[in-house]
C-alpha positions as CSV (number, residue, x, y, z in Angstrom):
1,X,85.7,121.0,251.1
2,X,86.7,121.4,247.4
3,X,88.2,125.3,247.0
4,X,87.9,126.9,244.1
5,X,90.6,128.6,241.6
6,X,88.8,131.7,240.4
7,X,85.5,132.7,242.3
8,X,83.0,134.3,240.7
9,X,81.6,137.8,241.2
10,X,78.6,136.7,242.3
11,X,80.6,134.1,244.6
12,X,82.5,137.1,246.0
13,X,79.7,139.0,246.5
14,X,78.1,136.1,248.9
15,X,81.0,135.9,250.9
16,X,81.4,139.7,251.4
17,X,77.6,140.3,252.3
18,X,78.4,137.0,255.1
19,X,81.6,138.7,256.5
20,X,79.7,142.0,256.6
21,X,76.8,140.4,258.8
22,X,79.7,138.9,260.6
23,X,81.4,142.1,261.6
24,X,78.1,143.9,262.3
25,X,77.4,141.2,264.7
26,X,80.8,142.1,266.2
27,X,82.2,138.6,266.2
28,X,85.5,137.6,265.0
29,X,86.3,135.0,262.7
30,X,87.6,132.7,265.3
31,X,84.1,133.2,267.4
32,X,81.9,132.8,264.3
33,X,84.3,129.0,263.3
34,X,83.7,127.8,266.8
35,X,79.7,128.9,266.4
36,X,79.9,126.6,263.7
37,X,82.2,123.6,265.0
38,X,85.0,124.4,262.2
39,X,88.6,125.6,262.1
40,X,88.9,129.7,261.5
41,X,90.6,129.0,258.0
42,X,86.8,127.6,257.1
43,X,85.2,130.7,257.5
44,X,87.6,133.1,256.0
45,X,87.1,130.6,253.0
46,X,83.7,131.0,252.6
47,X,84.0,135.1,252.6
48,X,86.3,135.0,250.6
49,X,84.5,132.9,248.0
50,X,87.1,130.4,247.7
51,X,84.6,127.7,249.2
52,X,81.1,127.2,249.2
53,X,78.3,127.3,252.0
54,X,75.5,124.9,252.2
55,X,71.7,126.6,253.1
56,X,72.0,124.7,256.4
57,X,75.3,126.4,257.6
58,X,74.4,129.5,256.1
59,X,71.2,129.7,258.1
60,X,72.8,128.9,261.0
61,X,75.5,132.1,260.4
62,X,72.8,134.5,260.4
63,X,70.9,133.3,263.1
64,X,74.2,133.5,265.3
65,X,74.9,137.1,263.5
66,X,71.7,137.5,264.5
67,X,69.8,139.0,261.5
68,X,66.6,138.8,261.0
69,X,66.3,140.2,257.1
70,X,64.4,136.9,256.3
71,X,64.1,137.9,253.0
72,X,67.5,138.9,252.4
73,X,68.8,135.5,254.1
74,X,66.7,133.6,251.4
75,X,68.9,135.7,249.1
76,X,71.8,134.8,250.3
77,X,70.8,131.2,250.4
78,X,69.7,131.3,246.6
79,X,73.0,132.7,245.7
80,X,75.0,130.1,247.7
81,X,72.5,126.8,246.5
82,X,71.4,127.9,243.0
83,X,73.7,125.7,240.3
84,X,73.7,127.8,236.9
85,X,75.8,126.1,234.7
86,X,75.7,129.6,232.2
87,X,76.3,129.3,228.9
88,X,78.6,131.9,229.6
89,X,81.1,129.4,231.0
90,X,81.6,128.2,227.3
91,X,83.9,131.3,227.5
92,X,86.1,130.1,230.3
93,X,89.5,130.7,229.5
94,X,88.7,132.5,226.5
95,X,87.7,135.9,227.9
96,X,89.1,137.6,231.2
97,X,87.0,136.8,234.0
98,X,84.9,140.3,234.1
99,X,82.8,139.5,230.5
100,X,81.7,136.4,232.7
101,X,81.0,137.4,235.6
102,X,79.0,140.3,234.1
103,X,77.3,137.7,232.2
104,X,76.4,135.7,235.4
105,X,74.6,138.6,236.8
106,X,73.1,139.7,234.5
107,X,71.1,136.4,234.6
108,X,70.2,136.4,237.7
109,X,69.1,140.3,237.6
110,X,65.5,141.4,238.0
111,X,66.5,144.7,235.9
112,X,69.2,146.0,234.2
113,X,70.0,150.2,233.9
114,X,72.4,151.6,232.0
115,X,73.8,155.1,231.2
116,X,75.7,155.1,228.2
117,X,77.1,158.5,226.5
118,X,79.9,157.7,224.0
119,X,79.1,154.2,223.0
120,X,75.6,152.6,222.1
121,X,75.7,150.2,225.0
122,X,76.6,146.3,224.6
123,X,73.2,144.9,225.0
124,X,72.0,146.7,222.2
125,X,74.4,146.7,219.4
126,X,75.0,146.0,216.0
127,X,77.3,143.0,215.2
128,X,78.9,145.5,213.0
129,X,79.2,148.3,215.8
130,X,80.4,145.6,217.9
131,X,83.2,144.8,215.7
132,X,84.4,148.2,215.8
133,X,84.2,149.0,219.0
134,X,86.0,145.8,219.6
135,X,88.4,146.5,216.6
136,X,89.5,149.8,218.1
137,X,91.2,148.3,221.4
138,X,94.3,149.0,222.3
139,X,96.3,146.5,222.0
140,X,94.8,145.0,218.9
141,X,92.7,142.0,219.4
142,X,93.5,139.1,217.2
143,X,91.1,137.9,214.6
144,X,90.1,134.8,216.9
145,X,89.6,137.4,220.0
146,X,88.1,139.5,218.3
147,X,85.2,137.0,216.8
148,X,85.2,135.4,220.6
149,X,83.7,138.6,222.2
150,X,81.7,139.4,219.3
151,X,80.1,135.9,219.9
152,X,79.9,136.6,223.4
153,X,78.0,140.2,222.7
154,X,75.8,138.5,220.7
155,X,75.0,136.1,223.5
156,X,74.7,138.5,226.4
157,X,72.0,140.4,224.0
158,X,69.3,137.0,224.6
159,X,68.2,138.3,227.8
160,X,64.5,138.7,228.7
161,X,64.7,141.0,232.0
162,X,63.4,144.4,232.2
163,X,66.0,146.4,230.4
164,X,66.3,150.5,230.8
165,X,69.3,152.7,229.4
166,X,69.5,156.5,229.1
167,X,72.3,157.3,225.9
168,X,73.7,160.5,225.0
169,X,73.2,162.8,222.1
170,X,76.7,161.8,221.4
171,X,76.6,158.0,221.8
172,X,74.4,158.0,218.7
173,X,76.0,160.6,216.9
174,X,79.7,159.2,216.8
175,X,80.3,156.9,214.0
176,X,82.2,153.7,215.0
177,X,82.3,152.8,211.6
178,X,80.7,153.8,208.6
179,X,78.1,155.8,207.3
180,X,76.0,152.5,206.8
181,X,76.5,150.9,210.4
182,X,75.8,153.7,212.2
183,X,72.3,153.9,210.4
184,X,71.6,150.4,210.9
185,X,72.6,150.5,214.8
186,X,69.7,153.4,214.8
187,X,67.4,151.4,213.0
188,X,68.0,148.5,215.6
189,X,67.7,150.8,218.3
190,X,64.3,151.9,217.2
191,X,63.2,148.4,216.6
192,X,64.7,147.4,220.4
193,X,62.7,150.2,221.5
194,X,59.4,149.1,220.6
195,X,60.2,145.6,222.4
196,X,57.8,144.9,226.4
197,X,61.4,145.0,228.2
198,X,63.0,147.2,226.8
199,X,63.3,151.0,227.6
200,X,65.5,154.1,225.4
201,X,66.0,157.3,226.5
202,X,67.9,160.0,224.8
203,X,70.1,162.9,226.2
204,X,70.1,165.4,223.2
205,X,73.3,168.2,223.3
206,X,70.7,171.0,224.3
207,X,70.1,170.2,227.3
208,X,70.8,173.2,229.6
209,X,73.5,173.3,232.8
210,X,73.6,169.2,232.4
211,X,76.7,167.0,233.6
212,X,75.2,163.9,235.3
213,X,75.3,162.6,231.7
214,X,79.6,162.3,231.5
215,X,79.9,159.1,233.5
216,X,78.7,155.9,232.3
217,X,77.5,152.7,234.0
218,X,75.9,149.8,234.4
219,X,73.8,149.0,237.2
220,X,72.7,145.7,237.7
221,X,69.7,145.1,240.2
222,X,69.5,142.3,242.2
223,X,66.9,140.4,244.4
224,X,67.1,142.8,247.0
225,X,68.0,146.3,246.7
226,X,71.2,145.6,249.0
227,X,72.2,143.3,246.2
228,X,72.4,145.4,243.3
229,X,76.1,145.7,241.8
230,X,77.4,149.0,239.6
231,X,79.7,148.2,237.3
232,X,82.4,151.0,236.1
233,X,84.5,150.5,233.1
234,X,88.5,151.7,234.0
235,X,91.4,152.0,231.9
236,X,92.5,148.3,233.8
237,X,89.1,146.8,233.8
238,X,86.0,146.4,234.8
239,X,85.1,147.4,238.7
240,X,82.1,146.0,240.3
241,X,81.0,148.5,243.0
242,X,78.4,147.5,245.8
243,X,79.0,149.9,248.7
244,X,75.9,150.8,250.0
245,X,76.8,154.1,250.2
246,X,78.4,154.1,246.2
247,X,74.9,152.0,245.4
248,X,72.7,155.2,246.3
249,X,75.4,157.3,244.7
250,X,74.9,155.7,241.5
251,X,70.4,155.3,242.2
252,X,70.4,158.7,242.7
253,X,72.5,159.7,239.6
254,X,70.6,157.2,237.5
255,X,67.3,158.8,238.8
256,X,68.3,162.0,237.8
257,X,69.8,161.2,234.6
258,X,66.2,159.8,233.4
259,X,64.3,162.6,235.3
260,X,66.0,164.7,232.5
261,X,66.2,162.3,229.1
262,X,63.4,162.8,226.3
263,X,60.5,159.9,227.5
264,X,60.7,157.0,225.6
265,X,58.4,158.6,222.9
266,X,60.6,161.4,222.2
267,X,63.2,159.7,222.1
268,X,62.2,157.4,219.6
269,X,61.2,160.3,217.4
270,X,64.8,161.9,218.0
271,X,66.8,158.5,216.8
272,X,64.5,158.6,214.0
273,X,65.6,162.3,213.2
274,X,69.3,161.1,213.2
275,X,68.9,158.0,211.3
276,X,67.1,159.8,208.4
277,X,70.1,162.6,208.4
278,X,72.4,159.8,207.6
């Protein structure tokens, strides 16, 4: 069994969602190796994404954790089977291991949402906004970092799933830049706007007795509902949340954030507004 240095998220995420069927099925490591004819050390590989599971052994885990979420155990198996060689992996080394793995699912998401509310979100930039977002980080990014995450920005923007964000009044207002980017990341956002997968909502300032609007995220659905990831951007990186509990946190938020943003219409009118006043 070849282990591996640095799983990724989505790796991670397999081998939690198997140690969770595990422990629902009240077994203990030990109980679930000998299930399966290997040593206990096996299994807490595989969980903890440091080895990989065939379909056959994987099948045969859930049948003994006895669940019978067909569905979600083709899931699972898809996850553990499916070899995407990313062209995110170009960026090994070169980027900490978040801007991948966000990459990775992203491709493999049937929809992405996003609240944004002081940034135009990634997926939808400028390369000039991107630049000085990027240009702003504390520490300083050096030239060659700096044109490696732009490049990878770039990249992560030639996506083809279902795409919806709700931004701020304030996201669009800010100016990253100059006068001139900030007008031509409103143009872009209009012309995004108009595209089959892709959906813009606004948040405009006078919106009464609003707050849902001051936290942003990313929420990244997978095959199955239980599957979805949040990401949260921290002050020490990027956390990839999928609780089920934090997961309907963040659906209900989400819901409730678009329930009150202008409809795609409106919005489009209002970017138009701000984009002539500059």
């Amino acid at each position: 069994m070849v282990l591996r240095r640095e799983p990724t998220a989505r790796q991670l995420r397999l081998g939690l969602e198997l140690r969770r069927l595990r422990e629902a099925a009240g077994l203990a490591v030990r109980e679930a190796a000998a299930l399966l004819g290997v040593s206990g050390p096996a299994i807490s590989q595989i969980e903890s994404g440091v080895a990989g599971v065939g379909e056959q052994r994987l099948r045969r885990l859930a049948s003994h954790y006895a669940c019978t979420d067909h569905e979600f155990i083709d899931a699972l198996v898809a996850m553990a089977t499916e070899r995407t060689h990313g062209w995110w992996e170009e960026y090994e080394g070169l980027l900490p291991t978040s801007f991948l793995d966000l990459a990775e699912l992203e491709h493999h998401a049937r929809l992405l949402r996003e609240v944004s509310v002081l940034y135009v979100p990634g997926l939808l930039q400028t390369e000039d906004y991107a630049r000085a977002v990027f240009s702003a980080r504390v520490p300083e990014l050096t030239q060659e970092e700096l044109d490696v995450r732009l490049s990878h920005r770039m990249r992560r923007q030639q996506h083809a799933q279902p795409y919806e964000t709700v931004i701020h009044e304030a996201a669009l207002r800010i100016r990253v830049s100059d006068r001139a980017a900030s007008r031509n990341q409103l143009q872009q956002l209009l012309e995004l706007s108009e595209s089959d997968h892709v959906t813009v909502r606004v948040i405009p300032f006078d919106l009464d007795d609003f707050a849902r609007a001051s936290s942003t995220m990313t929420h990244v659905c997978g095959p199955l509902p239980k599957l979805d990831t949040v990401l949260r951007d921290t002050l020490h990186g990027s956390a990839f949340i999928d609780s089920e509990a934090q997961l309907n946190a963040y659906r209900t938020s989400f819901r409730k954030v678009e329930a009150a943003s202008l409809d795609p219409s409106r919005s489009r009118d209002f970017i138009n507004r701000l984009a002539k006043e500059l």
